[in-house]
KENUBA-995999 format. One record per residue: residue number from 1; residue in three letters; x, z, y of N, C-alpha, C, CB in turn. Coordinates in nm, 3 decimals, m for minus. Atoms other than C-alpha are relative to their C-alpha. Glycine has a CB too. Layout:
<NUM ALA <X Z Y> <X Z Y> <X Z Y> <X Z Y>>,
...
//
This chain:
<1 UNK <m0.123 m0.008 0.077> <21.418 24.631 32.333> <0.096 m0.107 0.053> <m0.027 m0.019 m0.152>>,
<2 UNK <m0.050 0.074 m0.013> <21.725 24.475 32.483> <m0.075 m0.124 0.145> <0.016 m0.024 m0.139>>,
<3 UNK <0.025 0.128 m0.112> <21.469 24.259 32.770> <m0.008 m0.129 m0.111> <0.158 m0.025 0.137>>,
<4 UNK <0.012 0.121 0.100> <21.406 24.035 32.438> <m0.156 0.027 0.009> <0.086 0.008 m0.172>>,
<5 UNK <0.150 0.027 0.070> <21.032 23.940 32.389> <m0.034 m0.074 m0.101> <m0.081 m0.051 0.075>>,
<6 UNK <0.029 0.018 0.098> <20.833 23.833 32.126> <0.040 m0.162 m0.060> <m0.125 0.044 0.008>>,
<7 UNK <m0.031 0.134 0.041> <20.886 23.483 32.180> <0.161 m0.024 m0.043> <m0.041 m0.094 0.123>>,
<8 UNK <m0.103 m0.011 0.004> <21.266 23.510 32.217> <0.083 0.024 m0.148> <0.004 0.079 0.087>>,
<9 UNK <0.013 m0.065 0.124> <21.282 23.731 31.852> <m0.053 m0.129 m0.096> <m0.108 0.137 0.011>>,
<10 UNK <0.012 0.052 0.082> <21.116 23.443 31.713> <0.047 m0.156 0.033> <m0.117 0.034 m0.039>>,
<11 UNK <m0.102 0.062 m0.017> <21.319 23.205 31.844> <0.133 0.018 m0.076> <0.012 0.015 0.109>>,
<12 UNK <m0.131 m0.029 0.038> <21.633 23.331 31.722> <m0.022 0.009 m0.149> <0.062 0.130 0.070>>,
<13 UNK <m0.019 0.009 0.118> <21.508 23.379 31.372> <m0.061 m0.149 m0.050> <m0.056 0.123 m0.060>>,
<14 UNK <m0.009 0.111 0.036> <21.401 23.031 31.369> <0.128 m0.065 m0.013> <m0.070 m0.054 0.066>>,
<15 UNK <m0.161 0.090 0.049> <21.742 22.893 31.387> <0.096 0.044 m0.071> <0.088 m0.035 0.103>>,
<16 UNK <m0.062 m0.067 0.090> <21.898 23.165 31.196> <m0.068 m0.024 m0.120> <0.012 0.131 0.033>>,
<17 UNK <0.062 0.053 0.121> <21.660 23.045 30.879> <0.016 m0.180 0.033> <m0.182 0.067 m0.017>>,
<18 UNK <m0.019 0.130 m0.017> <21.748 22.671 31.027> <0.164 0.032 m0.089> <m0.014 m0.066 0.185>>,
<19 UNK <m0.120 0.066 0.017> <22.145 22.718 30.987> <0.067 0.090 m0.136> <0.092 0.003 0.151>>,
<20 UNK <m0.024 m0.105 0.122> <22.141 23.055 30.725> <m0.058 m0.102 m0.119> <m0.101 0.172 0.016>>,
<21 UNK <0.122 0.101 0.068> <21.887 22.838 30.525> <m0.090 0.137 m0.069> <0.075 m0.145 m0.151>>,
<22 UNK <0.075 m0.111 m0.004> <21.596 23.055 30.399> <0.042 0.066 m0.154> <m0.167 m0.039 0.029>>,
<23 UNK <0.002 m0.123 0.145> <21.764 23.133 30.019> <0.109 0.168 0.058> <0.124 m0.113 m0.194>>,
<24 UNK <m0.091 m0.090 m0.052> <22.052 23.343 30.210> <m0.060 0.092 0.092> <0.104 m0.065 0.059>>,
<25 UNK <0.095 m0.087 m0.125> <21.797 23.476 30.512> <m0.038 0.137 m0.054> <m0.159 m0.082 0.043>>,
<26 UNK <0.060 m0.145 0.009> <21.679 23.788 30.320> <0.115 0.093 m0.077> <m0.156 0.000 m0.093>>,
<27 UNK <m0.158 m0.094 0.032> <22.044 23.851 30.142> <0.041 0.049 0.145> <0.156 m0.116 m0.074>>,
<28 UNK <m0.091 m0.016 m0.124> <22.192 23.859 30.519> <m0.105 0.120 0.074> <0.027 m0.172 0.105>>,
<29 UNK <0.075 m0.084 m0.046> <21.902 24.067 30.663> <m0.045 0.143 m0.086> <m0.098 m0.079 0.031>>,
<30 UNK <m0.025 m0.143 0.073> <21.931 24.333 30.379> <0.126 0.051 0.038> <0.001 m0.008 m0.160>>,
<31 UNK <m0.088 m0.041 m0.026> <22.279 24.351 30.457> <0.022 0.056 0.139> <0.062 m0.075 m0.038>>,
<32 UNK <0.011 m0.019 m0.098> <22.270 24.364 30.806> <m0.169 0.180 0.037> <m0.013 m0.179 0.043>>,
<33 UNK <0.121 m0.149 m0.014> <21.958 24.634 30.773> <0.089 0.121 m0.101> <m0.214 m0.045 m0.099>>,
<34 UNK <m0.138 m0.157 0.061> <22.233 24.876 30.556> <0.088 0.020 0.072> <0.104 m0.009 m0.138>>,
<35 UNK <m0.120 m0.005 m0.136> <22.493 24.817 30.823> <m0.036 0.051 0.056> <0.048 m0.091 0.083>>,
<36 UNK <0.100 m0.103 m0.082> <22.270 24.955 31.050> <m0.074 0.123 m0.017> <m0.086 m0.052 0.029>>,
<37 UNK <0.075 m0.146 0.046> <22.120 25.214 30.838> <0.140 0.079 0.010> <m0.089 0.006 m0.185>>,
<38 UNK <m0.166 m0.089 m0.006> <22.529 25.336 30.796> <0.030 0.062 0.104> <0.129 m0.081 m0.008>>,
<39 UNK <0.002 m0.042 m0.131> <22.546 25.311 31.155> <m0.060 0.109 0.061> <m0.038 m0.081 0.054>>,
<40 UNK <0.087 m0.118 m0.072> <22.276 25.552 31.257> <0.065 0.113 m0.101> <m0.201 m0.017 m0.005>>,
<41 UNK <m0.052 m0.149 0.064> <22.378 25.771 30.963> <0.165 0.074 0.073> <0.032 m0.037 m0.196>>,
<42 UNK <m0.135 m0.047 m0.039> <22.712 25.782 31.116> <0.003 0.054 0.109> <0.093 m0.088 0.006>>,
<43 UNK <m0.003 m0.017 m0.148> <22.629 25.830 31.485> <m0.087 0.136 m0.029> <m0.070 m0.138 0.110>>,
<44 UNK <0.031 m0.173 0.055> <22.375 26.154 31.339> <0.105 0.096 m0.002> <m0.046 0.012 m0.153>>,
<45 UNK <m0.095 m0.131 0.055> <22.667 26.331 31.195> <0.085 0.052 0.139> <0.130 m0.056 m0.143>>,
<46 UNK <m0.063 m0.091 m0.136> <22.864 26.319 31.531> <m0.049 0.029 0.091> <0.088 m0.037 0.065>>,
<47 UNK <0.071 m0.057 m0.117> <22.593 26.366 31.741> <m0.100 0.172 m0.064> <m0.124 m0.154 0.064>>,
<48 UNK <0.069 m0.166 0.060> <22.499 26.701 31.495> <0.169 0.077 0.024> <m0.080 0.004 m0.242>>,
<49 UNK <m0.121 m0.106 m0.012> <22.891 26.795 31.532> <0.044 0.004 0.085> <0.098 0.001 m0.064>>,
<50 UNK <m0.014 m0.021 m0.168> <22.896 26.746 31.912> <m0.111 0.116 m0.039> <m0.052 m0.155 0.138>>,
<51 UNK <0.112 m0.112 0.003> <22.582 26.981 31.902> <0.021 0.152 m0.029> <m0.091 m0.038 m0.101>>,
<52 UNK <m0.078 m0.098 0.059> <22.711 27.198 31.680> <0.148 0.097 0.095> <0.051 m0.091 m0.126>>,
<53 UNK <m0.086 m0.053 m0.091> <23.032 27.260 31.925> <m0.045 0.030 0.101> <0.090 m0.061 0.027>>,
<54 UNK <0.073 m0.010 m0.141> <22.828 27.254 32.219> <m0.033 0.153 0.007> <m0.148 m0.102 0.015>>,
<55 UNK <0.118 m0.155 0.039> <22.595 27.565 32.053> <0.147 0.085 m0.028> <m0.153 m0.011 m0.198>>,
<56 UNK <m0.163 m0.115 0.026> <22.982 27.725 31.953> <0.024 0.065 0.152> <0.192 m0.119 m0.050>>,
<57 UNK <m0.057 m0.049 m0.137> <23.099 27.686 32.318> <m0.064 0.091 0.040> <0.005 m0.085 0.103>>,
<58 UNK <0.109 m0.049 m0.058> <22.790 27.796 32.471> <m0.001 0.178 m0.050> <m0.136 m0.101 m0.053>>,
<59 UNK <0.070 m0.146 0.038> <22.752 28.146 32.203> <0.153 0.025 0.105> <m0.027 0.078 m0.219>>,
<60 UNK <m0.123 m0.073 m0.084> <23.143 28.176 32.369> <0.039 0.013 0.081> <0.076 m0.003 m0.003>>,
<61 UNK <0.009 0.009 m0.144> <23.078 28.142 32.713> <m0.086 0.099 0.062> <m0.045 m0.129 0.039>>,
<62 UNK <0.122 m0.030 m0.024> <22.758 28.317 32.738> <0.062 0.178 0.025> <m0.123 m0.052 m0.138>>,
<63 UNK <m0.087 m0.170 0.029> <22.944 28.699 32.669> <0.079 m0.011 0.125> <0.129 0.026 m0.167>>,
<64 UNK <m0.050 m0.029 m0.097> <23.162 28.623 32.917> <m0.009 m0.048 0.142> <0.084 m0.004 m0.035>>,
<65 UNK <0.072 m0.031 m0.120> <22.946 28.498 33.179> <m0.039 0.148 0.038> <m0.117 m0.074 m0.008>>,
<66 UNK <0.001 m0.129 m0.054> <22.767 28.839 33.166> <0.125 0.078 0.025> <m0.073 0.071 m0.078>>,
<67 UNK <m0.121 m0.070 m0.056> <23.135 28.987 33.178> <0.035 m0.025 0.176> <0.131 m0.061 m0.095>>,
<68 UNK <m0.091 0.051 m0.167> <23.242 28.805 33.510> <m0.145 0.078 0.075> <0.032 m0.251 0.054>>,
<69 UNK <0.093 m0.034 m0.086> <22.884 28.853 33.643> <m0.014 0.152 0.003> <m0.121 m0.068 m0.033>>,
<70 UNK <m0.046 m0.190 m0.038> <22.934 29.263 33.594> <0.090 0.017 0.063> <0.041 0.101 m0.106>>,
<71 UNK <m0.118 m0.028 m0.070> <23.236 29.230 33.721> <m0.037 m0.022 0.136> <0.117 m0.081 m0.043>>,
<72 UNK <0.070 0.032 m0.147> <23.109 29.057 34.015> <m0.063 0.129 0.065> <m0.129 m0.117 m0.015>>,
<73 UNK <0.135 m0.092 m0.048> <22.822 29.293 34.063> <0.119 0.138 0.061> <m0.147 0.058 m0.179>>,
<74 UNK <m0.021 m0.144 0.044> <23.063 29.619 34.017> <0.097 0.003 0.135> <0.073 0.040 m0.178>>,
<75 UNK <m0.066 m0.042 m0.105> <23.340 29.506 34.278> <m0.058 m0.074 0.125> <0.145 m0.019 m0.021>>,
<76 UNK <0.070 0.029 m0.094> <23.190 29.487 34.605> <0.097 m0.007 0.064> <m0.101 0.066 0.038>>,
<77 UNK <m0.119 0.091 m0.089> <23.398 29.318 34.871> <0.054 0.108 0.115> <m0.079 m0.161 0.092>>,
<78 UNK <m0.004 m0.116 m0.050> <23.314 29.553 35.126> <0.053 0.160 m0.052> <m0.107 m0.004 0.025>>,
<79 UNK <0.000 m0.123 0.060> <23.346 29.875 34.908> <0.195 0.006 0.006> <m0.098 m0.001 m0.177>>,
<80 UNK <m0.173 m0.003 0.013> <23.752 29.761 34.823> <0.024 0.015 0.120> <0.089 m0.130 m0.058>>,
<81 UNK <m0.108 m0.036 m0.149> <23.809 29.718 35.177> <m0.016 0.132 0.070> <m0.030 m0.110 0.133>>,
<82 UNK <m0.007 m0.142 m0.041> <23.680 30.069 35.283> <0.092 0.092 m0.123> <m0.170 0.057 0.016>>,
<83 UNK <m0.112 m0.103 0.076> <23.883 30.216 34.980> <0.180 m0.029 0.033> <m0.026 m0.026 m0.188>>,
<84 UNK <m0.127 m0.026 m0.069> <24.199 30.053 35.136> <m0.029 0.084 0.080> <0.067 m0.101 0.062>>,
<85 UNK <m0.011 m0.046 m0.151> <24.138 30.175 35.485> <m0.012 0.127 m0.050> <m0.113 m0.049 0.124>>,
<86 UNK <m0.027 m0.107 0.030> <24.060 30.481 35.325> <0.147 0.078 m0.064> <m0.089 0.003 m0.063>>,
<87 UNK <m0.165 0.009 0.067> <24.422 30.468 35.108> <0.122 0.008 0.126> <0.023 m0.178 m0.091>>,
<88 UNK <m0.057 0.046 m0.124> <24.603 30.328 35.466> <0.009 0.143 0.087> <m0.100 m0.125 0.073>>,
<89 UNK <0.027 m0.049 m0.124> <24.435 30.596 35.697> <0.115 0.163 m0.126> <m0.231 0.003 0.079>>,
<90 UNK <m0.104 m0.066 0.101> <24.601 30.856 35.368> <0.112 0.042 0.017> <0.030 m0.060 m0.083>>,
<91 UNK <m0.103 m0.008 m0.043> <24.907 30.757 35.419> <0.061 0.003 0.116> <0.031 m0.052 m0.040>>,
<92 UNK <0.017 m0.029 m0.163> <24.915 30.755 35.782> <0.045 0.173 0.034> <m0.195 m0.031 0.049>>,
<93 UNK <0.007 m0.134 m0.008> <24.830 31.091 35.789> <0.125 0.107 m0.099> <m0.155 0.020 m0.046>>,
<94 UNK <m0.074 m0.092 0.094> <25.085 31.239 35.503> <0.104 m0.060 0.047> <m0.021 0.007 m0.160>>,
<95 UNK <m0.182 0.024 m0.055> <25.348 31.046 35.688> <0.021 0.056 0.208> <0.045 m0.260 m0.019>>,
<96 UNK <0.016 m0.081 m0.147> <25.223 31.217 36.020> <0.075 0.107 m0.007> <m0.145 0.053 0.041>>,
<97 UNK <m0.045 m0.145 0.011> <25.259 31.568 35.863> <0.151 m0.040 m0.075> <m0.121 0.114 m0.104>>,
<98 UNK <m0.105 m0.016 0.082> <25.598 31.464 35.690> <0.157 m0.018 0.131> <m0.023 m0.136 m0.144>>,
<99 UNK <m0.137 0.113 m0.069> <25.805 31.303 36.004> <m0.040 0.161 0.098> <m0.030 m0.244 0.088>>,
<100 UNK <m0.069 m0.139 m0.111> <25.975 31.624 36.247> <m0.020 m0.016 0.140> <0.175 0.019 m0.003>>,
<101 UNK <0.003 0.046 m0.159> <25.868 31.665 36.599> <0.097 0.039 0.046> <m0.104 0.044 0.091>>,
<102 UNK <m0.150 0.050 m0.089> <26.103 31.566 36.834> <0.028 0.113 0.035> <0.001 m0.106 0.138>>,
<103 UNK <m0.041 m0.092 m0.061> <26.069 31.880 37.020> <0.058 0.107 m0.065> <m0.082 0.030 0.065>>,
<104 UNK <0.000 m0.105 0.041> <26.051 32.115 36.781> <0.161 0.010 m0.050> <m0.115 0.015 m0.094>>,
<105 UNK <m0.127 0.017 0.064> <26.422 32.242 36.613> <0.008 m0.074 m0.124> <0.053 0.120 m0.023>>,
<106 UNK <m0.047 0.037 0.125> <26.574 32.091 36.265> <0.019 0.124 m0.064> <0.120 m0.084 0.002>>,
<107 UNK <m0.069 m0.109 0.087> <26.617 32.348 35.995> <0.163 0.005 0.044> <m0.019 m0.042 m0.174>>,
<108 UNK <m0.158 m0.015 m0.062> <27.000 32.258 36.077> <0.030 0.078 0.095> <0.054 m0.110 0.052>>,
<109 UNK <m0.063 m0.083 m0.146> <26.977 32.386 36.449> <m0.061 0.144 0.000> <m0.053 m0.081 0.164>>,
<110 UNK <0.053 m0.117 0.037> <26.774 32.680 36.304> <0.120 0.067 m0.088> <m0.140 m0.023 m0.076>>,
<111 UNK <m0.060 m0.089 0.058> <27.056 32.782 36.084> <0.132 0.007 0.092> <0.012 m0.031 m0.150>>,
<112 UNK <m0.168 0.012 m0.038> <27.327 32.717 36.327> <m0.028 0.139 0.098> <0.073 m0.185 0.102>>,
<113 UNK <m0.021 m0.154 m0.080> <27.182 32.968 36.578> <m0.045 0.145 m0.045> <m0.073 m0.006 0.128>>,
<114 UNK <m0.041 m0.136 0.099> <27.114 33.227 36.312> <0.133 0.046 m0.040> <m0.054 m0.016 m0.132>>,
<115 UNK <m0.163 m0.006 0.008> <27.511 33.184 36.267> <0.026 0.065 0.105> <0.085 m0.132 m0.001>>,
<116 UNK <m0.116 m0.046 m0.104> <27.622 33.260 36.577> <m0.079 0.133 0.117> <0.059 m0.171 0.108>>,
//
């Protein structure tokens, strides 16, 4: 306790019954033993209402660990990037079939020599 030994402990209450004198020694050591009983009662309550928040956090963390960790699991890194390239190669292609070959006529030069 403290690196105090036995001798030390009775050291110190020798001169504390030298300068307390011994009618006051067991008033001061009741008092001092309720101070200390207060103390622990007091340091209980916030170490039961740390606890208490701890076990709160914890039920409200715990739900949405498994959330992230499904989430995790569900999008695969690889999988998104083949559904771009798949999306990419898509549009590629629908802007292939949409753009006019050079060679071919314009509806325009198709109606001009139906005109004339």
């Amino acid at each position: 306790m403290f690196g105090i030994g036995i001798t030390e402990i009775l050291l110190i209450l020798g001169i504390a019954l030298v300068i307390i004198g011994p009618k006051n020694l067991p008033e001061l050591a009741r008092s001092v033993g309720k101070g200390y009983a207060e103390f622990m009662k007091g340091f209980r309550e916030i170490q039961k209402s740390l606890e208490d928040d701890v076990s709160n956090l914890k039920s409200t963390v715990d739900p949405l660990e498994t959330e992230v960790s499904d989430l995790h699991k569900s999008l695969d890194p690889n999988q998104l990037f083949d559904e771009q390239d798949e999306q990419d190669e898509q549009e590629e292609s629908g802007a292939k079939d949409k753009t006019p070959n050079a060679d071919a006529p314009s509806q325009n030069q198709k109606k001009e020599t139906k005109a004339k």
